[in-house]
BALOBA-1460 file (C-alpha; in Angstrom, 3 decimals):
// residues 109
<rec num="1" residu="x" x="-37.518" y="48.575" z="-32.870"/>
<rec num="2" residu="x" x="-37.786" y="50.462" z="-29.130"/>
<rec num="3" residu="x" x="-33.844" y="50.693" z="-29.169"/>
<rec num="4" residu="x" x="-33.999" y="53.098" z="-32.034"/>
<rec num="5" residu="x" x="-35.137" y="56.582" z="-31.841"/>
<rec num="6" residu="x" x="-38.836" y="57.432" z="-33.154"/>
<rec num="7" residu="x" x="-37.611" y="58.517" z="-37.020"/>
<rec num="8" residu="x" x="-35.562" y="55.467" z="-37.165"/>
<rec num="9" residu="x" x="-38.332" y="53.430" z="-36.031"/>
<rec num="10" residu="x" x="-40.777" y="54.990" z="-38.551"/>
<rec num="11" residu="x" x="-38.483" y="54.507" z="-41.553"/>
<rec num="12" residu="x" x="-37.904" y="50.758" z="-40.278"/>
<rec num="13" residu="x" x="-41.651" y="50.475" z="-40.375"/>
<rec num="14" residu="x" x="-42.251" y="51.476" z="-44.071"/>
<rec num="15" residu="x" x="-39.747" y="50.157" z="-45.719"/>
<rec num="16" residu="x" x="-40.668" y="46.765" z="-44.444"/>
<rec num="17" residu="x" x="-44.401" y="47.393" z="-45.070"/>
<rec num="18" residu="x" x="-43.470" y="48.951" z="-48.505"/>
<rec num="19" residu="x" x="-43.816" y="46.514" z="-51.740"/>
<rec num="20" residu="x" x="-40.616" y="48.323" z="-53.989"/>
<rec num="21" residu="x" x="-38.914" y="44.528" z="-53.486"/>
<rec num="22" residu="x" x="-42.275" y="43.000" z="-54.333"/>
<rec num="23" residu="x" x="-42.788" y="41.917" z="-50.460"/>
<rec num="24" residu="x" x="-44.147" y="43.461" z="-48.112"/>
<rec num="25" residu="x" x="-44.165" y="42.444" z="-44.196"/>
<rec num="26" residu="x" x="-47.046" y="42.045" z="-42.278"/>
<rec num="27" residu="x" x="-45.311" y="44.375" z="-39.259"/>
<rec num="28" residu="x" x="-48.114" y="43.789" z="-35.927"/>
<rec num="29" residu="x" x="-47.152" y="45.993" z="-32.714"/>
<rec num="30" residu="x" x="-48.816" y="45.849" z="-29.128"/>
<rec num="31" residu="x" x="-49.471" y="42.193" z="-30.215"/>
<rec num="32" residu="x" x="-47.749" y="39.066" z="-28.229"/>
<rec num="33" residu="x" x="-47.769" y="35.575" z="-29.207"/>
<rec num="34" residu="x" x="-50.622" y="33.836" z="-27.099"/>
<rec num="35" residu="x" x="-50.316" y="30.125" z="-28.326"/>
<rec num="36" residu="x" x="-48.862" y="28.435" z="-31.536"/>
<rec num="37" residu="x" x="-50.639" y="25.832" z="-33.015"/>
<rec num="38" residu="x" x="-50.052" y="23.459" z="-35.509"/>
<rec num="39" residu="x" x="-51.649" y="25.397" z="-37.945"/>
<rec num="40" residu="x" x="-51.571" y="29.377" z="-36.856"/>
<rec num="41" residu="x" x="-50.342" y="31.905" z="-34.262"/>
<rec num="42" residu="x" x="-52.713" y="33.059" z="-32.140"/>
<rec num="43" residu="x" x="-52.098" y="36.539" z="-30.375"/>
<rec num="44" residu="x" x="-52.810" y="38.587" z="-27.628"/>
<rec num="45" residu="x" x="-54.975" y="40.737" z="-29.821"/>
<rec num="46" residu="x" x="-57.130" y="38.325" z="-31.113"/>
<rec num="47" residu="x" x="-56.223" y="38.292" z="-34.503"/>
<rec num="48" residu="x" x="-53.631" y="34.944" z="-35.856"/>
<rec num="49" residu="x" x="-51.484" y="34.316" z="-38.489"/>
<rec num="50" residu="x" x="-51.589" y="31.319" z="-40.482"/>
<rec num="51" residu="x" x="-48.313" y="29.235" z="-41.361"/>
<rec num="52" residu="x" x="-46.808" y="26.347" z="-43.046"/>
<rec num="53" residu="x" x="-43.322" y="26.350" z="-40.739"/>
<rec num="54" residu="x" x="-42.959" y="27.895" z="-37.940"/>
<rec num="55" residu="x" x="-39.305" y="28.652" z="-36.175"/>
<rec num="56" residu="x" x="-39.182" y="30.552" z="-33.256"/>
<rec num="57" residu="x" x="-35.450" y="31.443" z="-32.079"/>
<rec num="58" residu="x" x="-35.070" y="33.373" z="-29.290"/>
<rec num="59" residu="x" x="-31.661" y="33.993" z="-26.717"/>
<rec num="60" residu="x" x="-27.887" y="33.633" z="-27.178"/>
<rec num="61" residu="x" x="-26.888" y="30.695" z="-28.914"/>
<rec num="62" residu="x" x="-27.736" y="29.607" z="-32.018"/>
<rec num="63" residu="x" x="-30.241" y="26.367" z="-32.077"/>
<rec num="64" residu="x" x="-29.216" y="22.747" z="-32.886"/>
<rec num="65" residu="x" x="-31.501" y="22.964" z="-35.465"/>
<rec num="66" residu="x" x="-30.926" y="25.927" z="-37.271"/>
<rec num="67" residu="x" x="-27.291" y="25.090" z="-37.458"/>
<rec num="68" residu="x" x="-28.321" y="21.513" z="-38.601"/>
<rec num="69" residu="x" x="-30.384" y="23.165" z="-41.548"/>
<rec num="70" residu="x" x="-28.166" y="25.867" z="-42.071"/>
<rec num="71" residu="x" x="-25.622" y="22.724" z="-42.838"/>
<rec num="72" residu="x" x="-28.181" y="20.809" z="-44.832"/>
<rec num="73" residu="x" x="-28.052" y="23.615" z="-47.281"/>
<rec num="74" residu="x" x="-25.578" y="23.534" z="-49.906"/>
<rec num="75" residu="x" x="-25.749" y="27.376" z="-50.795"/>
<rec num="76" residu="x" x="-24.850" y="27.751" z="-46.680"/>
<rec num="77" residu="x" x="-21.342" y="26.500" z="-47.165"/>
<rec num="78" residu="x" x="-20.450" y="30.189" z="-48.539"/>
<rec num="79" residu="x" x="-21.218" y="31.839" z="-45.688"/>
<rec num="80" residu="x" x="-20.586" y="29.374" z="-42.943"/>
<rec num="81" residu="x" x="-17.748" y="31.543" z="-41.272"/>
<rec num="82" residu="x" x="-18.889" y="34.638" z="-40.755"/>
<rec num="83" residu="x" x="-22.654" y="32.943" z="-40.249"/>
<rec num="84" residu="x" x="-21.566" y="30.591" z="-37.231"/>
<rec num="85" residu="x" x="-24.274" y="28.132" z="-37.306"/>
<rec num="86" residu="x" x="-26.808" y="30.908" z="-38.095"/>
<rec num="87" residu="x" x="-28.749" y="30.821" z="-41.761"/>
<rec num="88" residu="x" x="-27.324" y="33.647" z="-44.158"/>
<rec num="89" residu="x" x="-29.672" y="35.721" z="-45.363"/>
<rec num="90" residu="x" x="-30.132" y="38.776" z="-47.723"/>
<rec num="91" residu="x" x="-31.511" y="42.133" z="-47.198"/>
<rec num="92" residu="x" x="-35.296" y="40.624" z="-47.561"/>
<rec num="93" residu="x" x="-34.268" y="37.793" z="-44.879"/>
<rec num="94" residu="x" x="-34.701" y="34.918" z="-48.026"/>
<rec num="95" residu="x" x="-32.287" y="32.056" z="-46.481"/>
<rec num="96" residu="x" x="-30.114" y="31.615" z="-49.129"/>
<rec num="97" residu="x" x="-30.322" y="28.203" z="-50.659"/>
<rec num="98" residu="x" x="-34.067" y="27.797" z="-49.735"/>
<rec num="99" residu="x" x="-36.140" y="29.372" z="-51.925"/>
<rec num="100" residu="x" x="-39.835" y="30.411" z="-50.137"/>
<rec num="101" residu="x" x="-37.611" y="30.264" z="-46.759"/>
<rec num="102" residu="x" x="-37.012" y="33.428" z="-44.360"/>
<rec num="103" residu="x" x="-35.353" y="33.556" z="-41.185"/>
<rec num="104" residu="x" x="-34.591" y="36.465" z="-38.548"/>
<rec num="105" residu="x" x="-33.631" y="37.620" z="-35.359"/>
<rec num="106" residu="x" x="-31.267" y="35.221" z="-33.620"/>
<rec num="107" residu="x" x="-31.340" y="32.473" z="-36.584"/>
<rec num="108" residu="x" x="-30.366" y="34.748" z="-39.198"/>
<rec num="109" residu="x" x="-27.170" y="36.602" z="-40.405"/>
């Protein structure tokens, strides 16, 4: 959120940390990523985040295997043009087509 100015960044802030959608997001700042295990992600703070599936996307093209799954998924096929190999997603970042499955950043349109 640094690109945006300090209101911007405040309103991003609560609506993700809000519940009106009945999720809320777990938003951590001033703590990195120190190791991801099979089981959690530890950071720089100390504190770690358990998981189930972890993706981590990061740069300028989209991965082999998000475009595999976003292929995989039958509900995909909708949005395949404008998602180029990325997973669609809606306003909450829900993948569509995978119920219990989010995606952002670079992986997600």
């Amino acid at each position: 959120l640094m690109a945006f100015d300090g209101d911007l960044q405040e309103a991003a802030l609560q609506k993700l940390r809000s519940d009106e959608q009945g999720i809320a997001i777990d938003v951590r700042l001033s703590a990195g990523v120190r190791e991801v295990t099979e089981e959690e992600v530890l950071l720089s703070d100390g504190s770690s985040i358990r998981y189930a599936l972890s993706l981590w996307a990061a740069g300028i093209g989209t991965l082999d295997f998000v475009r595999r799954t976003a292929e995989a998924l039958p509900a995909q096929a909708a949005h395949a043009d404008e998602a180029r190999g990325r997973l669609a997603v809606d306003s909450w970042l829900r993948v569509a087509g995978a119920p219990g499955g989010f995606a952002f950043c670079d992986c997600a349109h």
